[in-house]
C-alpha positions in Angstrom: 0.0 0.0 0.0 1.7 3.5 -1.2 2.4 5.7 2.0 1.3 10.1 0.5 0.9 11.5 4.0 4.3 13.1 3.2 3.7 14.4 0.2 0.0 15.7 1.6 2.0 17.4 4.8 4.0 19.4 2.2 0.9 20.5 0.7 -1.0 21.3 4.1 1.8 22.9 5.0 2.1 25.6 1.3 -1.5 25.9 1.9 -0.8 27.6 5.5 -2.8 24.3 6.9 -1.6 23.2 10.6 -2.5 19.7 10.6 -4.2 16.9 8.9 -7.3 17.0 11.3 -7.5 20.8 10.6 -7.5 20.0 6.5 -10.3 17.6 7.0 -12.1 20.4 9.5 -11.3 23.2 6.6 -12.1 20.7 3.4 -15.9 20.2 5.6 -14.4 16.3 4.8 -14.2 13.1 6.9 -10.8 11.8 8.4 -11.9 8.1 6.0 -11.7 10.6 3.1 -8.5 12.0 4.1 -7.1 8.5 5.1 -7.6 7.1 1.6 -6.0 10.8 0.2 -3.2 9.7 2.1 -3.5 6.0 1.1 -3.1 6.8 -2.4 -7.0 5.9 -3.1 -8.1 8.6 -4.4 -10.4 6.6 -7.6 -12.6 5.9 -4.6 -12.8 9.6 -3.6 -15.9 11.5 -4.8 -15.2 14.3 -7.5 -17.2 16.4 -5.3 -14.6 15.8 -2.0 -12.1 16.2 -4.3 -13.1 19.4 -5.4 -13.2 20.5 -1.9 -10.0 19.0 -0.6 -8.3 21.1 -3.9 -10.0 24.0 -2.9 -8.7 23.8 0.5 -5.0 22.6 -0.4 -5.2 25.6 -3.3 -4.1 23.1 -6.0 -6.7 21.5 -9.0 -8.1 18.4 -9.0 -6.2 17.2 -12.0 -3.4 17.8 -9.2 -4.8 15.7 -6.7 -5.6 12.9 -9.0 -1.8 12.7 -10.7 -0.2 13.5 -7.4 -2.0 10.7 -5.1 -2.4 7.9 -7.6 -0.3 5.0 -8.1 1.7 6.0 -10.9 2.8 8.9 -8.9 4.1 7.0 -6.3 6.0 4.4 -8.4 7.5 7.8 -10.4 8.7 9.0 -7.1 10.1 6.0 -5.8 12.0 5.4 -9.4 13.2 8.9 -8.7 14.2 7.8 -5.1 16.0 5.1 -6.2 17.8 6.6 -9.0 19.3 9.5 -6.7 20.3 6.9 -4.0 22.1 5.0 -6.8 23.5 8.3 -8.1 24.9 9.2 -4.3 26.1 5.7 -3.9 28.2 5.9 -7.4 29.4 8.8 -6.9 31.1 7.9 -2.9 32.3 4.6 -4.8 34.5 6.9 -7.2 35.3 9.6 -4.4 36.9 6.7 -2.5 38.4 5.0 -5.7 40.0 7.6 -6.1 41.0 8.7 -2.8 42.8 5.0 -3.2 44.2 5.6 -6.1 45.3 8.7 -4.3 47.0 7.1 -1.3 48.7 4.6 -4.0 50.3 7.1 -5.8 52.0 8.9 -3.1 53.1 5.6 -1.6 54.6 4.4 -5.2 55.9 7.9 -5.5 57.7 7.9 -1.8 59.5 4.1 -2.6 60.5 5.1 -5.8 62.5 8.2 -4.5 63.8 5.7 -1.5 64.7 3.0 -4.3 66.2 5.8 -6.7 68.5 7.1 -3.4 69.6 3.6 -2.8 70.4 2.9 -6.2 72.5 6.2 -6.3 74.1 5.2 -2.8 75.4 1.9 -4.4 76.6 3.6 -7.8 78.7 5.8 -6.0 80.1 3.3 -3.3 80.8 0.8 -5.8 82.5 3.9 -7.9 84.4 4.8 -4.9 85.6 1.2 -4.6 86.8 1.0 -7.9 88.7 4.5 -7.7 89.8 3.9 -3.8 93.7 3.1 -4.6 93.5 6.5 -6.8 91.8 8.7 -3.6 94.4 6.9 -1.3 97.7 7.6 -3.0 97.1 10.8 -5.5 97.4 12.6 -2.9 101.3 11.4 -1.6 102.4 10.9 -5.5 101.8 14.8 -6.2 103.3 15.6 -2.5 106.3 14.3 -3.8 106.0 15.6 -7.3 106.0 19.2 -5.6 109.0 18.2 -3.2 110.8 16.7 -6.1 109.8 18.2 -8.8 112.6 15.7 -11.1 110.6 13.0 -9.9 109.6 10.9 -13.7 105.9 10.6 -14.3 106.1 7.5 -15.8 106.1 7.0 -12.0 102.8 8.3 -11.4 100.8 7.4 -14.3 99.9 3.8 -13.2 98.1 5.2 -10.0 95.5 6.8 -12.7 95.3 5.0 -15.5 94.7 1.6 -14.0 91.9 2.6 -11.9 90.2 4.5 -14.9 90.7 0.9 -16.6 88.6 -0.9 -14.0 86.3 2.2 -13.5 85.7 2.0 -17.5 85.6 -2.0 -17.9 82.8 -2.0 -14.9 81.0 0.5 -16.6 81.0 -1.7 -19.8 82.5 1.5 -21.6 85.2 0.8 -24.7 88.1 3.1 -25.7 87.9 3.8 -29.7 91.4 3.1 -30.9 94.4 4.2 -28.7 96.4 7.3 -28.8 99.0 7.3 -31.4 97.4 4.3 -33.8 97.0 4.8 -37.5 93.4 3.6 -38.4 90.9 4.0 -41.3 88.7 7.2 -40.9 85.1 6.7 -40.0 83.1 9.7 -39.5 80.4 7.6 -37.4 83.1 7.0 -35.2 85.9 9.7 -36.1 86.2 13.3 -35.6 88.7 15.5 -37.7 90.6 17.9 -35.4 92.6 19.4 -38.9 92.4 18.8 -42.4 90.1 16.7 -44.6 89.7 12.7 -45.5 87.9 10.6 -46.8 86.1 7.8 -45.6 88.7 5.1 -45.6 91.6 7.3 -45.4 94.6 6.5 -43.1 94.7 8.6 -40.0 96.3 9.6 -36.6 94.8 9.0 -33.2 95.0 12.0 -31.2 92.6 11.6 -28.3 90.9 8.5 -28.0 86.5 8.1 -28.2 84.5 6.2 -25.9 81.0 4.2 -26.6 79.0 1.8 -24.1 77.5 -0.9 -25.9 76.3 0.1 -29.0 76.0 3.6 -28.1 78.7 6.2 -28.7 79.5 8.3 -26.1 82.4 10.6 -27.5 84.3 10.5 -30.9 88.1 9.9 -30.8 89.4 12.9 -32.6 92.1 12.2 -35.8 94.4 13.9 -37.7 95.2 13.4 -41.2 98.5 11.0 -41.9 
């Protein structure tokens, strides 16, 4: 049985109407009559209470009939139920994405503690590699300055072999060697002087680097 005492307060209420009893007492109509208003009955309600009921809630009859008839009732409850579906869809996706929210930043806060950690060991290991160059630069050039006759051939090996290791860790190849004649590639080969063609003999001045198949720097050549 459909429930329109709500809908009849609202209008009691627009109409300046205290209470139900006082609609029936202003209407001139029974409490049965506004019982079955309420009830949704109102096929069984005489045109002629209806008329008076309208008068007395300032609204038509056509009113009365559509707003306290079945089909009125189902229309709100459709609309009742659509809303509550709308409210609940919408929470779902406020806390989806407050979710979505809280993963983010905790993604974002390991990433930054993996990306530190990663940095940490690339510069111990590093540091390991170039320890016996750290450690003993500094007493080789001590004694360069004291003694300034002192060959470099001496010192060389306490750079170049850490450099080596440094390098070969890294993966990173040296493109011909200082002083080698090779054939000139311009992929590979940079002209400090002079021209050549491709295939030409020339002179290693400074050496290139690549890692892999990626080329890092050039070695720079000088015409034979």
């Amino acid at each position: 049985m459909s429930d329109f005492t709500s809908h009849l307060q609202n209008l009691i209420k627009q109409a300046g109407i205290p209470s139900l009893k006082a609609l029936g007492r202003n209407a001139g109509v029974s409490e049965r009559q506004i019982l079955r208003l309420r009830r949704g009955e109102v096929k069984e309600i005489r045109v002629s209470v209806l008329a008076k009921l309208s008068e007395a809630l300032k609204v038509t009859v056509d009113d009365l009939v559509t707003g306290f008839s079945e089909a009125s009732a189902v229309e709100v409850n459709v609309l009742n139920d659509h809303e509550s579906i709308q409210k609940t869809s919408e929470n779902d996706l406020l806390r989806k994405i407050t979710e979505l929210e809280h993963e983010y930043l905790f993604l974002k806060q390991q990433f930054e503690q993996q990306k530190e950690k990663l940095k940490q060991e690339f510069q111990q290991e590093s540091l390991q590699v170039l320890e016996s160059l750290f450690v003993q630069l500094p007493t080789a050039a001590r004694a360069c300055r004291e003694n300034p006759q002192l060959p470099a051939a001496n010192i060389l090996p306490l750079v170049e072999k850490p450099l080596e290791r440094l390098l070969q860790n890294w993966g990173v190849e040296a493109i011909a060697s200082v002083g080698e004649e090779i054939s000139y590639d311009p992929q590979f080969h940079q002209l400090l002087d002079g021209t050549a063609q491709p295939g030409q003999n020339v002179k290693v001045r400074y050496i290139g680097y690549r890692q892999g198949e990626k080329l890092l720097t050039r070695a720079k050549v000088s015409p034979v």
